[in-house]
C-alpha positions as CSV (number, residue, x, y, z in Angstrom):
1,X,40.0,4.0,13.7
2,X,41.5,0.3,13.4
3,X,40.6,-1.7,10.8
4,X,38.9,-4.5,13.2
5,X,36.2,-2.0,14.5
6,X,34.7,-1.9,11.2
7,X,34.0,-5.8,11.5
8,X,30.5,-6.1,12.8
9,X,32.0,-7.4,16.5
10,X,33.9,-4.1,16.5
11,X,31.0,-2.0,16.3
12,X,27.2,-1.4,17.4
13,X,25.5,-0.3,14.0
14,X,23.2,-2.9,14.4
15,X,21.8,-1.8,18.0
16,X,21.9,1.8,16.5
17,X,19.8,1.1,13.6
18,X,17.3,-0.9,16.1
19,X,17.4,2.5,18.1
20,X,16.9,4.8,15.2
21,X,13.7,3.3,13.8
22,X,12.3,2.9,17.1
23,X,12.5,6.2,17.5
24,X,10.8,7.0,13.8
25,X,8.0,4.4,15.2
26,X,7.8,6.7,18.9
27,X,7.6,10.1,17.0
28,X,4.7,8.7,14.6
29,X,2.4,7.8,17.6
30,X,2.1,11.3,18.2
31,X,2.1,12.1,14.7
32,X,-1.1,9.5,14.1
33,X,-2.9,9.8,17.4
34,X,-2.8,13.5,18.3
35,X,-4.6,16.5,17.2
36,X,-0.7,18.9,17.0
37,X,0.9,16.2,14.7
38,X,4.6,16.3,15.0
39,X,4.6,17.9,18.4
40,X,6.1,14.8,20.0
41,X,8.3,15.3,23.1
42,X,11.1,15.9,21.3
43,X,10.0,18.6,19.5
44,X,10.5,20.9,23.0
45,X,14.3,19.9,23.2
46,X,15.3,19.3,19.9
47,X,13.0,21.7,17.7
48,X,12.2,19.0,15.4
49,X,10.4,15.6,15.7
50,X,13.0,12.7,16.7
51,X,11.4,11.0,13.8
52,X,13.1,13.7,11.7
53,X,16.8,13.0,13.1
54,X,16.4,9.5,13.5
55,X,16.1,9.3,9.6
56,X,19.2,11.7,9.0
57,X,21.2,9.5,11.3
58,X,20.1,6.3,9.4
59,X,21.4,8.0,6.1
60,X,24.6,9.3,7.9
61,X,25.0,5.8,9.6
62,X,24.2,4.1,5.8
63,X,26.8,6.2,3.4
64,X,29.4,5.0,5.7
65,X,28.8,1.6,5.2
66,X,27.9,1.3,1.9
67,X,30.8,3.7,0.7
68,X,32.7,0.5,2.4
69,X,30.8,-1.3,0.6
70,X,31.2,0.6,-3.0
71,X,35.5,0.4,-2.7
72,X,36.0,-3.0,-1.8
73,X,32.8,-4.6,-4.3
74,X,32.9,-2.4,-7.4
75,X,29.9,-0.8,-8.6
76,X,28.3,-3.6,-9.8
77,X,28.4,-5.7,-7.2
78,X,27.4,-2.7,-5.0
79,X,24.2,-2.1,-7.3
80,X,23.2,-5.6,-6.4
81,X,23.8,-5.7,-2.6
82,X,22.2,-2.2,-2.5
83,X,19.4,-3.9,-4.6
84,X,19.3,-6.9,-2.3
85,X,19.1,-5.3,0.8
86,X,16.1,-2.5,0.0
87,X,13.9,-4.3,-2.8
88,X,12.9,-8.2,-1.6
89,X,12.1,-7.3,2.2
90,X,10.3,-3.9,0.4
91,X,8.0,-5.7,-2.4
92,X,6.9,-8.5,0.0
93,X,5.2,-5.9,2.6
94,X,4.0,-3.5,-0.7
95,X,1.7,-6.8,-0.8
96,X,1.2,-8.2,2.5
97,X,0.2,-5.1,3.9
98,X,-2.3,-3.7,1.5
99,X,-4.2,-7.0,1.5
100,X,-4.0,-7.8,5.3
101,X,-5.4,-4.2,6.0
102,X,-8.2,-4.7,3.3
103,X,-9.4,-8.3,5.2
104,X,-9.6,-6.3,8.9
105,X,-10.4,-3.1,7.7
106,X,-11.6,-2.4,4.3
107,X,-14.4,-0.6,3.6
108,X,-14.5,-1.6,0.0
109,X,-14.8,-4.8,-2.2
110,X,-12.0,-6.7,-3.3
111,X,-12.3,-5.8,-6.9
112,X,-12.9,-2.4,-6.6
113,X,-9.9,-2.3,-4.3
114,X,-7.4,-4.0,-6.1
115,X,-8.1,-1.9,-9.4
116,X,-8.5,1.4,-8.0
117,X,-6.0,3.9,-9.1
118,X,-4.6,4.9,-5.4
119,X,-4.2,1.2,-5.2
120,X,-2.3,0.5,-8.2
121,X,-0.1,4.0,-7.7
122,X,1.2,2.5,-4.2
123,X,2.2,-0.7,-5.8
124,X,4.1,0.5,-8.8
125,X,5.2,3.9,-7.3
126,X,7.0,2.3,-4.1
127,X,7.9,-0.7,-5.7
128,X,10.4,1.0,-8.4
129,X,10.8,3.1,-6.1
130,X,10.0,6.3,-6.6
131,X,7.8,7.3,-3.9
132,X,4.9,9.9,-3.7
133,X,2.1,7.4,-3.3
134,X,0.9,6.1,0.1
135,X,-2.4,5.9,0.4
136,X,-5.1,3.1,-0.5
137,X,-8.6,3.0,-1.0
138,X,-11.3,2.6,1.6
139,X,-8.7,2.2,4.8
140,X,-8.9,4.4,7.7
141,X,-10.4,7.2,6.3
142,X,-11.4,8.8,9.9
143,X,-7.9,8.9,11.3
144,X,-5.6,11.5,11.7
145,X,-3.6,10.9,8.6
146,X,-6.8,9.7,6.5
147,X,-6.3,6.7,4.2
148,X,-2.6,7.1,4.8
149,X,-0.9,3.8,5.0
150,X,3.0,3.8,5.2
151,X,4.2,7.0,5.5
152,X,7.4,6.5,6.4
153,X,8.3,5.4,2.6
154,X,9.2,8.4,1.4
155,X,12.8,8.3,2.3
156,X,13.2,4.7,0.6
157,X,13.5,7.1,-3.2
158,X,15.7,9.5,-1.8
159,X,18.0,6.3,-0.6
160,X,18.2,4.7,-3.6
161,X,19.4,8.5,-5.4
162,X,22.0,8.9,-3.1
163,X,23.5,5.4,-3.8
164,X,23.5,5.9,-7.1
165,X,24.8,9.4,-6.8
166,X,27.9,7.4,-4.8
167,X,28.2,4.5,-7.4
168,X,28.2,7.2,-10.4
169,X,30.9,9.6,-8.7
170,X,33.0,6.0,-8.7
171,X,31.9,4.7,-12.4
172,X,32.6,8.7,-13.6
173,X,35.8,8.8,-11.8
174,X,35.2,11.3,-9.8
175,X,35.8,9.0,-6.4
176,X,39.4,8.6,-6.4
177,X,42.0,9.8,-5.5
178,X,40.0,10.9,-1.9
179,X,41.5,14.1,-1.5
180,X,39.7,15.0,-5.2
181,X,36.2,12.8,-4.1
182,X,36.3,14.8,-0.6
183,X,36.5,18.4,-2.4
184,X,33.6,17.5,-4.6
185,X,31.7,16.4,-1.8
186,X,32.6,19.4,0.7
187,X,32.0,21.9,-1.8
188,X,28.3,20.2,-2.1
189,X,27.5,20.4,1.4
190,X,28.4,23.8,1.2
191,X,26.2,24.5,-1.2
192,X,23.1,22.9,0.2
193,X,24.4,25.2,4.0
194,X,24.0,28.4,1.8
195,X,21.0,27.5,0.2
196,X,18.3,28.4,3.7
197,X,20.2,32.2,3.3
198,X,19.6,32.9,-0.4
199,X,15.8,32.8,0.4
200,X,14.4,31.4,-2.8
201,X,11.4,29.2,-1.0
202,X,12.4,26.1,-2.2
203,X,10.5,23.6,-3.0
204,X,9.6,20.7,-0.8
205,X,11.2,17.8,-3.1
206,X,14.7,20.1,-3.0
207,X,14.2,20.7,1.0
208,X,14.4,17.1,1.7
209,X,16.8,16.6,-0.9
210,X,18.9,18.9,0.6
211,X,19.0,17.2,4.3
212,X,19.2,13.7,3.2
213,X,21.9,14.3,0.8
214,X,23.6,16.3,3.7
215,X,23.3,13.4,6.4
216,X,24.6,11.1,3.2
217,X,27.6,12.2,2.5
218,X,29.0,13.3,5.3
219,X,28.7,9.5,6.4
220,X,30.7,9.2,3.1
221,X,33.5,11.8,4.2
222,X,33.6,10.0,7.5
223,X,34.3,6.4,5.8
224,X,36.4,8.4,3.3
225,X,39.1,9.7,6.2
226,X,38.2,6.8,8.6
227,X,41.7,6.0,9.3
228,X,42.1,9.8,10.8
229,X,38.8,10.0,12.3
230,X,39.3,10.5,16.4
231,X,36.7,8.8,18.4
232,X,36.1,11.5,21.2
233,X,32.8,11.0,23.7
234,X,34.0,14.9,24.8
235,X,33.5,15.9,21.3
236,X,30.3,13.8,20.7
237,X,28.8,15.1,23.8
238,X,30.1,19.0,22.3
239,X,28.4,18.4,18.8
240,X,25.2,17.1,20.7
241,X,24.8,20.0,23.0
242,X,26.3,23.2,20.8
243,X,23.6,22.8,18.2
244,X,20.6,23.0,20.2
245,X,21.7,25.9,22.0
246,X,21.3,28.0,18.9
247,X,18.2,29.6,18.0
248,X,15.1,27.6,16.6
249,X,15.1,29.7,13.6
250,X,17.9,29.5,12.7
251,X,18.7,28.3,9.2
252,X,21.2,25.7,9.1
253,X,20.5,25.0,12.8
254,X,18.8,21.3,11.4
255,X,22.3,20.9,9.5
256,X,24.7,21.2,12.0
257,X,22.4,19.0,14.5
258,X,23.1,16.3,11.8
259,X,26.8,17.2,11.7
260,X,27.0,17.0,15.6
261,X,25.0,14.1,16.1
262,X,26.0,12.5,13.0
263,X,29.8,12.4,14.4
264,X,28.0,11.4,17.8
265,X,26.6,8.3,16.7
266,X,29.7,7.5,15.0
267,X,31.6,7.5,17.8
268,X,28.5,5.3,19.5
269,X,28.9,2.8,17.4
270,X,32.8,2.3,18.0
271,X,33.6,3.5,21.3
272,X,31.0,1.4,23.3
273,X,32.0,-0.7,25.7
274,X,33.4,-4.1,24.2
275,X,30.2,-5.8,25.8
276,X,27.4,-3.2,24.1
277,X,29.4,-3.8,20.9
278,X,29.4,-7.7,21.1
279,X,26.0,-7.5,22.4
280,X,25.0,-5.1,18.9
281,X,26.6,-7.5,17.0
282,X,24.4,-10.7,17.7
283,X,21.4,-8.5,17.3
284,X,19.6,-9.7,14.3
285,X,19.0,-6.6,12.0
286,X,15.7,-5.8,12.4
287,X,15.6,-2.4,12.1
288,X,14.7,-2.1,7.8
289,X,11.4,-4.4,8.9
290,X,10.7,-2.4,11.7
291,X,10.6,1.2,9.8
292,X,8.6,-0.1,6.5
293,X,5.9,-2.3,9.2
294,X,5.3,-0.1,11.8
295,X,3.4,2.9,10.3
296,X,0.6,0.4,8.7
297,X,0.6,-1.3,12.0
298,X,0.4,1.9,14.1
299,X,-2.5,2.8,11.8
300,X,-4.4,-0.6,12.4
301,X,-3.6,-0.2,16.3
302,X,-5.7,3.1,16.2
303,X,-8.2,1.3,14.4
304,X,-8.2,-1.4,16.9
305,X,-8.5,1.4,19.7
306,X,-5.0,2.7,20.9
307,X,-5.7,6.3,20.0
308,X,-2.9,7.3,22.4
309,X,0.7,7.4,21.5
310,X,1.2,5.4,24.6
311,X,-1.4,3.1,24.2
312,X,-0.5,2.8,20.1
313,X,2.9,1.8,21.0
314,X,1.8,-0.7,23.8
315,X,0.2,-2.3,20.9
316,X,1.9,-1.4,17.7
317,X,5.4,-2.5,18.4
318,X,5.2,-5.5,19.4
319,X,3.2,-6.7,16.3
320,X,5.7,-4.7,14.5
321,X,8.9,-6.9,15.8
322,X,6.7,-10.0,14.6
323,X,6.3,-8.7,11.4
324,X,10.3,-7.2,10.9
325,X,11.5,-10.8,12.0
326,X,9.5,-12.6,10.0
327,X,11.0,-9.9,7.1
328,X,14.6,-10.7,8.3
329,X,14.7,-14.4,8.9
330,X,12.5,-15.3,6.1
331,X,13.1,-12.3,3.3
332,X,16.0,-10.5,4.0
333,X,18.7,-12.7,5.2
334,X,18.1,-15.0,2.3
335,X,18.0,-12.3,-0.2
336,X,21.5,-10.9,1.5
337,X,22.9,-14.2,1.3
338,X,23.1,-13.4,-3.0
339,X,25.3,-11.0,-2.8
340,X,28.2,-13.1,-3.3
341,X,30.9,-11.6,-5.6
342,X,34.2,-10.8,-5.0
343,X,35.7,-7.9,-3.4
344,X,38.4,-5.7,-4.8
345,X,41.4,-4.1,-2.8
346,X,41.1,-0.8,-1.1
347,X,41.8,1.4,-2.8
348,X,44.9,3.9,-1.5
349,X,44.8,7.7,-1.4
């Protein structure tokens, strides 16, 4: 991979990331408006919601770049973008959606709902973050997913774990030379491989550890050996097909979909044509606002009526592109445009 297709003109991460949490947003209209929740489309090709691969390519697609990141910034500097980029955009919807759902849809008073305990765990809970709290009082309590609000924030503590997980294996010295970092992080995803076969039931917390860690760090591996990673559409297409042709049951089968299209999107986002890539690149980036808005806003469509995924989308995502702009241009940008500090070389070996 040359150096220039890691600029942003080189590559179309942007477009991906717009592509990945639209599809989160198309697997959740099933999940919110139909009876079988999870049994989107996808689920008869793939095996597993879209939602569900979406988010391990957004973690794949995320420890390459911010492994980038990590080596050239240091891991203070890295800390702060990271901070940055997740926590501004992420505290201003923690209050603009909770009180925008209570005006057109609460069911409560004002005072009882700003000091009820579900209310107060979303805030604090999500806002550190460390997840597990996404319900409020008094909100859609005849839906699908009752009182349910933003589902889709569980993944945001996960995240933040595996960035520090990166930026400790660099402040520990564990990250350099690569050939040492890589061996560490190959004998980890082999672990969490064997782990389905011991059968030990484990526990939902470790499941989900296990498959985002997995999706992280092989997008680390893949910015760690960038310079002899081959950019094959034969292969891509290989490690898209070969994995849902194994059984349904199979263990690791959810694994080495994210290995396969993992590599896939990779090569996506720098073998497109010169115009998709250019094209990516003026994209604003969207796609952050876009996954933390639209399960709220999916959940006030069905309010509103669109009790169909169809119909819930019809509605739902174009309110939800308001709302992620109006998080870029006016949160997020600004916020990114602290980072500031200076970068260090790359490191060799």
């Amino acid at each position: 991979m040359a150096p220039e297709d890691l600029r942003a003109e080189g590559n179309a991460f942007t477009g991906l990331r717009w592509l990945l949490a639209s599809s989160v947003m198309i697997s959740h209209a099933w999940d919110l408006t139909q009876p079988a929740r999870g049994l989107d489309p996808s689920v008869a090709l793939l095996g597993f919601p879209v939602s569900r691969l979406a988010v391990f390519l957004f973690f794949t697609l995320s420890g390459f770049l911010v492994t980038g990141s990590l080596f050239k910034r240091g891991v203070g500097e890295f800390l702060k973008a990271r901070a940055l980029r997740l926590l501004p955009g992420l505290w201003v919807m923690l209050i603009v959606v909770p009180l925008g759902l209570w005006a057109a849809f609460g069911t409560i008073d004002l005072g009882s709902f700003l000091g009820d305990r579900d209310t107060l765990r979303f805030w604090w809970r999500n806002a550190v973050p460390i997840g597990g709290a996404y319900s409020l009082p008094g909100l859609f309590v005849d839906h699908q997913m009752p009182g349910v609000i933003n589902g889709s924030l569980w993944t945001i503590p996960y995240e933040v774990r595996c960035y520090l997980t990166l930026a400790l294996s660099l402040w520990v010295g564990l990250a350099l030379p690569r050939g040492r970092f890589t061996a560490i992080i190959v004998a980890g995803l082999a672990v969490a491989l064997v782990l389905p076969w011991a059968g030990l039931g484990l526990p939902e917390v470790v499941e989900r550890s296990r498959g985002l860690f997995f999706s992280f760090y092989l997008g680390v591996l893949a910015w760690l050996w960038r310079d002899r990673l081959r950019l094959s559409w034969p292969l891509a297409l290989a490690g898209v097909v070969l994995p849902l042709l194994l059984p349904v049951d199979l263990p690791d089968r959810t694994e080495l979909a994210q290995l396969g299209f993992g590599y896939a999107a990779l090569v996506a986002a720098f073998a497109l044509p010169l115009a998709v890539k250019t094209a990516s690149a003026r994209l604003p980036d969207y796609s952050y606002g876009i996954y933390i808005y639209a399960f709220p806003l999916q959940q006030a469509a069905i309010a509103l009526g669109a009790a169909t995924p169809l119909a819930n989308l019809a509605l739902a995502f174009p309110l939800t592109v308001v709302a992620a702009g109006l998080s870029w241009h006016f949160i997020e940008k600004p916020a990114l445009a602290l980072k500031g500090g200076k970068r260090l070389p790359t490191p060799a070996g």
